[in-house]
N, C-alpha and C positions, 0 to 999 in steps of 0.2 A: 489409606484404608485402616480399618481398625479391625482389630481383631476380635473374634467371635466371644460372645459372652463368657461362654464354657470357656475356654482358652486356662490354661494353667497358671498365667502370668496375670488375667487378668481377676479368676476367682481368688487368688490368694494363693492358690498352691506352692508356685516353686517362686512367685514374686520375692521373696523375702530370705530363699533359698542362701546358702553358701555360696555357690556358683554364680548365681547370676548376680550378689552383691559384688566379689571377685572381678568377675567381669567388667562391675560396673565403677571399677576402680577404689573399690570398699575392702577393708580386713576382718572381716566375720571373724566370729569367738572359733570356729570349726573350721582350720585351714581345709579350701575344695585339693581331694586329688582324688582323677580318674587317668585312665590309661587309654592310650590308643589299638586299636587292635586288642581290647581288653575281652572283648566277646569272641570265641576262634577258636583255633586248633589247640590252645592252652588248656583247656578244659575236656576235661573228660567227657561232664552232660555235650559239649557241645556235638564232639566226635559223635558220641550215642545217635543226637537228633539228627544228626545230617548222615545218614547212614541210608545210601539209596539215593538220594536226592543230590543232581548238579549245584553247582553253588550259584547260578542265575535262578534257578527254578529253586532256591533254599530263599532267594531274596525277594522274590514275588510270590512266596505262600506268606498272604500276611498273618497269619495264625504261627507258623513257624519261624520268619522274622521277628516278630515280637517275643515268642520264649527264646528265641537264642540272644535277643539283647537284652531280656532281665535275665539272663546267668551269671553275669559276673558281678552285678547289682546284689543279687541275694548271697552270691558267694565272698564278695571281698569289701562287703560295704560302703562305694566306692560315694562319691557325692553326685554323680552326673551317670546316664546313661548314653550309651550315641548309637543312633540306629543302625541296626546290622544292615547292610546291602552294599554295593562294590560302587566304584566310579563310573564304572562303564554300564550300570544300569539305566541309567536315563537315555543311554545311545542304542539300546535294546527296545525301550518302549518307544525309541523314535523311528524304530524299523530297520537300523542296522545291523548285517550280520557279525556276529560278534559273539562270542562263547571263551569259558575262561576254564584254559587244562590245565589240568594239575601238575603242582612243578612246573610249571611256562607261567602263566598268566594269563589277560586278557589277549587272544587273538581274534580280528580282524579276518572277516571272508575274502576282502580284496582291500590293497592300501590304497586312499585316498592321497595324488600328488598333480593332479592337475586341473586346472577350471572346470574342464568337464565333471571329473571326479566331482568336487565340490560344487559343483550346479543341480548334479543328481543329490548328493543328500540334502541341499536347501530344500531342494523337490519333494521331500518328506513332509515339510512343514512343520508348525511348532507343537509342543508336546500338548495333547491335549488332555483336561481334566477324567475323563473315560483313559487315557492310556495309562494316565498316573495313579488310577483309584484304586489298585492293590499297594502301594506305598504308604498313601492315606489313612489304608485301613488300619494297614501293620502298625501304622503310629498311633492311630486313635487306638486301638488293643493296646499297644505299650505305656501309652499316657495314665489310660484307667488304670493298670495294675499299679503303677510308680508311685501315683498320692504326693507325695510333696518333694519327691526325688525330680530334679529336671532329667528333658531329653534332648541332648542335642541333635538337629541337623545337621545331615555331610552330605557335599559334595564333591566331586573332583574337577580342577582351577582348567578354563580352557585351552590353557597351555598343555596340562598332561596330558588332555583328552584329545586333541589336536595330535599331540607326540605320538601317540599309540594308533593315531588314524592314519597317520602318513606314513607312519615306518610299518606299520601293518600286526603289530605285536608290541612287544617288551623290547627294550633295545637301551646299549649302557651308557652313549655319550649321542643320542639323538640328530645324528649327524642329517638323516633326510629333510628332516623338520627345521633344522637349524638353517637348510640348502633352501628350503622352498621361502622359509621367512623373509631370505635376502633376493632370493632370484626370482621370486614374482612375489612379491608384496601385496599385491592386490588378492592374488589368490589368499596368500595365507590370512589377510586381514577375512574375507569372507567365510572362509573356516573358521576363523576362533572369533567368530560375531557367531554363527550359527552356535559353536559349543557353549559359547556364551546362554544361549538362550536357554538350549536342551536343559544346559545344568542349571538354569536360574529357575526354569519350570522346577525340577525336580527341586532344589532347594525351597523353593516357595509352597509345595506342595506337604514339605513334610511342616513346615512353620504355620500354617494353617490348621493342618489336622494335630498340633499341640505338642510341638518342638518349642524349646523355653530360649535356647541359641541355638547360631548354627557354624559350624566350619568348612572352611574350605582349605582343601588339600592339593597343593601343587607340589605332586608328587617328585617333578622332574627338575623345578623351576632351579633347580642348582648346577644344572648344563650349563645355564647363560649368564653373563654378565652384565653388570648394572645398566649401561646403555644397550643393550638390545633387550633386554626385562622391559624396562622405562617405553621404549620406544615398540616394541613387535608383541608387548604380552599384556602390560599394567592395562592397555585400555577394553581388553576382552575379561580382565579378570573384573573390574570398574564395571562392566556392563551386567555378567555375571552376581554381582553382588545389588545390583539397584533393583534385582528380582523383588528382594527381601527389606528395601529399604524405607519402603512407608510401612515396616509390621513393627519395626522399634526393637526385633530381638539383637540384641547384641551377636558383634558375628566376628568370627575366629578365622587368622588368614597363618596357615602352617606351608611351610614345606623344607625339604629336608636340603642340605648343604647351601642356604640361602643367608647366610652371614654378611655378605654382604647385600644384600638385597629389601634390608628389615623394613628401613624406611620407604622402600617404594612401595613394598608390598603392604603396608599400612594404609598409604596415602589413597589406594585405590577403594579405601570405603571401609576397613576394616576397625574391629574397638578397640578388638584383643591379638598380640600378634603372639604365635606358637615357635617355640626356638628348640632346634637341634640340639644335640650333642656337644657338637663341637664350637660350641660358644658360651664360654659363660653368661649365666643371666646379668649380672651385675654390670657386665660390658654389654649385653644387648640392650639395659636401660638406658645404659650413656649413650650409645648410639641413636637412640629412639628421643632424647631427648630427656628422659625418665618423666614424661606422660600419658604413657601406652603403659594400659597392664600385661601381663606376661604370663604366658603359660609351658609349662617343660621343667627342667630339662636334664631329670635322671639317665645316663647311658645303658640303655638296652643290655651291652655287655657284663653290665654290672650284675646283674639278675641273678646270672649263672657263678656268681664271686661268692668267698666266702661271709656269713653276712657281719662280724667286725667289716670291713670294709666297704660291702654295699649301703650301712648301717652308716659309715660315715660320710659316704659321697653323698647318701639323702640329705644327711645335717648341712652341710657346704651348700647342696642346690637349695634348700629351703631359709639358708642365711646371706647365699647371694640375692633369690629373689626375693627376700625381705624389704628389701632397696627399693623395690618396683611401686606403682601405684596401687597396684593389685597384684595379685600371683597364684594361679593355680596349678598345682603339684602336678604335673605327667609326666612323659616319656619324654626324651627326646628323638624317638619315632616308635614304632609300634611293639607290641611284643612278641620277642621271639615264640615261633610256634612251639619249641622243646621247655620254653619255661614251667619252672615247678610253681601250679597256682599257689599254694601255701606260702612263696615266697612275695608274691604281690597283695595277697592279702596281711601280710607282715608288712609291708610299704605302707600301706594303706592305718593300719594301725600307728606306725612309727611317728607317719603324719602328722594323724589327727590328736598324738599325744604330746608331741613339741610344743 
């Protein structure tokens, strides 16, 4: 398929972008850096706008998702946008009960652990374009206001999404989900086929309505190791990603303590691979073969440092991923919600003047 004429990528707007040459294993004059979790609880306006309003019901006002994802755009002049809404919203518009408290997370009405479980949400059936069309909208609002800023798409990898259906919540070493993968196989493959699909609708959905990339976040995928990645998750994450694979936008495959896992997580259809903390870029080149561009990998922690030192750890991460084929500046996971914006818009500057 091709994409719509209007499309961002294809009138010229972000085609030529920082980011998506970056991506496209190119070194633009303007090194790209945005942040994850860069639109949120860091910001004042945002506190302001979400005031009353759930954070599922903050992510389907598409009038409201779109100003809380151009805030950190007009505040820290970041190169990329990434649409505000959670992972588990595509399992909301697929009819699951599902709500996300405060200080907990996303919780689950009933966990999902046995065939039956998993027969009733296939019985949902796939996401359809009416479910998705406050997504849509929120992105077509967000594209018009950007002009020649991209916006990324996000979704969450159907491992995470799987994790939080079986355990039934938030949970720290995923131990249900790890049980079910090995002790019925068949179940868990039709789970993360179905999460496969949920998120690939919603990813597809926002790259239509004029997402320039997209990413996908495997929030969990550092539970497991290389052979049961390879074998119980890479082929749901593979399917996940084929949503989006005749639109040509380059797509970003992140998750968090996945050092070891660079390479698979690549191989399953990905351009750009996102790296943690806790790995140098330089050695996640080697690892990758240094044919993959890279994106990361500032320490969160650092934030809150004084900045001589935050100030230097940017220089180290922006002269290890020099190495790389490409490199765009981010986190190496989201930002803390107590962070002082004035300090990420200092990043942001420190960046684009190297």
């Amino acid at each position: 398929m091709i994409l719509p004429s209007s499309h961002p990528l294809v009138d010229g707007r972000t085609e030529n972008s920082s980011l998506v040459r970056a991506y496209s294993g190119e070194r633009p004059a303007r090194r790209p850096v945005w942040f994850m979790r860069q639109a949120g609880r860091s910001l004042p306006e945002y506190r302001e706008a979400r005031v009353g309003t759930a954070m599922l019901d903050a992510c389907l006002d598409p009038a409201l998702a779109s100003e809380i994802t151009l805030q950190p755009v007009r505040r820290h002049d970041v190169d990329a946008a990434i649409f505000f809404s959670d992972i588990v919203v595509p399992l909301k518009l697929a009819g699951v009960d599902v709500e996300i408290k405060p200080g907990v997370g996303p919780v689950m009405g009933s966990a999902v652990r046995t065939a039956d479980d998993v027969a009733r949400l296939r019985d949902l059936g796939p996401l359809t374009p009416q479910a998705l069309q406050p997504v849509s909208d929120g992105v077509a609002l967000t594209v018009a206001a950007l002009g020649s800023t991209p916006l990324i798409g996000f979704a969450g990898a159907p491992f995470t999404l799987a994790a939080y259906l079986v355990e039934g919540g938030p949970s720290r070493d995923h131990l249900a989900a790890r049980t079910l993968m090995h002790a019925d196989p068949a179940t868990w493959t039709a789970l993360t086929e179905w999460a496969a699909d949920v998120t690939g609708a919603f990813l597809r959905a926002q790259v239509l309505a004029g997402a320039s990339a997209t990413q996908l976040f495997d929030s969990w995928a550092g539970s497991l190791g290389l052979a049961d990645y390879t074998a119980h998750v890479a082929p749901a994450s593979a399917r996940a990603l084929s949503h989006v694979q005749d639109l040509g936008v380059k797509k970003v495959h992140f998750g968090t303590g996945t050092s070891e896992l660079l390479g698979a997580m690549r191989d399953v259809g990905a351009d750009v691979i996102g790296v943690d903390y806790r790995l140098p870029l330089d050695e996640a080149n080697r690892r990758l073969g240094g044919t993959t561009p890279l994106q990361g990998n500032i320490d969160p922690a650092l934030l809150a440092a004084p900045w001589p030192v935050l100030e230097a750890h940017v220089r180290d991460v922006v002269a290890r991923g020099s190495v790389a084929p490409g490199h765009v500046v981010n986190l190496g996971h989201g930002v803390p919600p107590e962070t002082d914006p004035t300090v990420l818009t200092r990043v942001a500057q420190l960046v684009h003047e190297i």
